[in-house]
Structure formats: C-alpha cells, structure tokens
N, C-alpha and C positions, 0 to 999 in steps of 0.2 A: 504494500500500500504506500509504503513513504516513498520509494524510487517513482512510483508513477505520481504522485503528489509535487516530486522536485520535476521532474519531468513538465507536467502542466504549469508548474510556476517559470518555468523558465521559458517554454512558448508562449507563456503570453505579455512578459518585459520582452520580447524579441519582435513578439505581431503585433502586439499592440500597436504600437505609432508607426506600426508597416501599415495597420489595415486601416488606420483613422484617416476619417476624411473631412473636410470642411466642408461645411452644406448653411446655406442662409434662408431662414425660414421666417416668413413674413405673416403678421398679424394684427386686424384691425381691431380699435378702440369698440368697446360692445356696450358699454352705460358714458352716461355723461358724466362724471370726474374722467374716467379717461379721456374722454375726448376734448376734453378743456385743457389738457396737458398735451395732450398728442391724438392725433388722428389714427396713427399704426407705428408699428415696429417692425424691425427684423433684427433677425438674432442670427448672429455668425456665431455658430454651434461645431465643434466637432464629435464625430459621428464615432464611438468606438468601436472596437472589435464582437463586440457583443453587443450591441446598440444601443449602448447608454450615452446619451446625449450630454455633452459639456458646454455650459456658455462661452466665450472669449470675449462679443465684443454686443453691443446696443447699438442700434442703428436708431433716428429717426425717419420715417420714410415721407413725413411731411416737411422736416424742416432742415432736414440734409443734415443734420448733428450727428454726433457719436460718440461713445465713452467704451474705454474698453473695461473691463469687469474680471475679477479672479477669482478663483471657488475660496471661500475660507471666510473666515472672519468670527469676531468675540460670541460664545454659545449666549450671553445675554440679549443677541440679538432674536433669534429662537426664542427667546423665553418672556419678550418680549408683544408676540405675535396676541392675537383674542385665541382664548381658548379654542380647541378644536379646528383650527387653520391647519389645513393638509400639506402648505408650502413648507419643504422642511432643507433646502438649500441655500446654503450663504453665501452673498457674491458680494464682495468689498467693490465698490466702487472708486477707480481708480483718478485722483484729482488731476492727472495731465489730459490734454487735450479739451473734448468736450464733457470732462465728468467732473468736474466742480462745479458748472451751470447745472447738469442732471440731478446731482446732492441738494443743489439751490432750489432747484425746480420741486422737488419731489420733499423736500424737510427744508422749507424756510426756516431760520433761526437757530439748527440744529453745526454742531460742527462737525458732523463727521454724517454718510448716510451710507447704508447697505440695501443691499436689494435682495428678496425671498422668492426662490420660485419654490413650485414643485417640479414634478415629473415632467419636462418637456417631450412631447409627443407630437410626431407630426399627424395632420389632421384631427387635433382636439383643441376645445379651448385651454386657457392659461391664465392663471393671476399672479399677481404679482405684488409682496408685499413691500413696501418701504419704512424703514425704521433706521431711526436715528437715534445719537447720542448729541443730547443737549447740554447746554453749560453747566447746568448743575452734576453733571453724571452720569443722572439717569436715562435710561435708554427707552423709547415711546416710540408706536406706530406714527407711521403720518401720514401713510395713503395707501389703498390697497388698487390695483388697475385692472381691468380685467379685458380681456382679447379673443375675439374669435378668429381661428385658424384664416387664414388667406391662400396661402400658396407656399412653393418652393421657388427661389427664382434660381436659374440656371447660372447667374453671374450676380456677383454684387450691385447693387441697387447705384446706378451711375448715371448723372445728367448734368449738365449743364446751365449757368443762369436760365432762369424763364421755363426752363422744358422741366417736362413730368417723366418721372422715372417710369425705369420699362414697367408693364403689370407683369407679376410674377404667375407662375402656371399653376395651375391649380392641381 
C-alpha cells in the first residue's frame, strides 16, 4: 500500500502543473448590489489535474479593471462570514494594480479586504463574499455578490477604447 501511495504522490507534483490549464470564465451580476458595483466578471481560473478550479486573477468585464487575487489569507476571515455561508475559500486580494480600488470598492473604510468564494463551477451560479478588516481589528462582512454563469471565453476579454468586449461562448 505505501509504494503505491508514494507512487500516486509523486505523479501528481509531476502532472499537476503539466495538466493545468488556464480557462476564463465569465459571469453576470444576478441582484442589484451586484450590479451597482459591477455589471459581470470573469475569473482567470486555472483548471487542475483533477478539476479543481483555482482563482488567479478578477476581471471586470464592464469597466476593463482587474486585480489579481491568491488563495490564502487570516481563518478570521471565515469566521467572519453569516452563519451557514457555503463560500468557504480565501482569496487575499492583492493591493498592486487594480486591487486596492477593488478593497475600496467592495469594504469602504476597511484597511485591508479579502474575497470568499465557494466551489467554482462552470455552468452554475456563484457568490461571493467580501470581508474586511477594519481599524479597530475587527474583521466584518461588507458585501456578498452574486452571479449567474455566462460563458467560457476562448481568449481573455480584450478591447479597445469605445468597443465592447468579445461575448464569450456559452
């Protein structure tokens, strides 16, 4: 049992980031709090070996923004969520780029902001919790988003002043 135990652990640090793929999966705003912050997203996800889904990066598909995002961050941000919230993934949101406007956007006041999914899946919907850490310490929801599935797009979401990004395929 343990030679085929080392066996499987060692093909999959080997396939792993052989078989991983990036894939950008696009989702429109489904209540109005989303839509007042954003119209849709897409999410630059890589795809593992076994199909578990990784964020990397936040796209806005309405305002041309983006912040890139890393799995991890303080378990108080979890413990933070309303009771019985399914989203149980921690993405630190990262302040280069467009992700210190995203922190702003999503926890006014707060100094620091993370982002919660759950299970991303393509073809279902998704929420998204935001919770922050404000000046006193304490760590508090500040917005939950929710998103109905759109599409896959073949290429990263790319346009130009004035023009509309491609629609992604469904």
């Amino acid at each position: 049992m343990r030679p085929f135990l080392i066996l499987l652990l060692a093909f999959s640090t080997v396939a792993g980031p052989a078989a991983a793929e990036t894939r950008y999966l696009a989702y429109d705003a489904s209540d109005r709090v989303t839509q007042a912050l954003t119209r849709g997203i897409t999410l630059e996800a890589e795809r593992g070996l076994f199909g578990a889904i990784s964020v990397r990066r936040i796209i806005s598909t309405s305002n041309r923004g983006s912040a890139d995002i890393r799995r991890g961050g303080p378990d108080a941000v979890r413990q933070a969520l309303p009771a019985g919230s399914p989203e149980y993934a921690v993405y630190t949101i990262t302040p280069e780029g467009g992700g210190r406007g995203l922190s702003r956007a999503l926890c006014p006041g707060a100094d620091e902001a993370w982002m919660v999914l759950g299970r991303v899946r393509m073809g279902r919907p998704m929420s998204i919790h935001a919770v922050g850490r404000w000046p006193d310490g304490g760590y508090r929801p500040c917005v939950r988003l929710s998103y109905n599935w759109r599409g896959e797009w073949a290429l990263p979401p790319e346009s130009g002043p004035g023009e509309d990004a491609a629609t992604p395929t469904p």
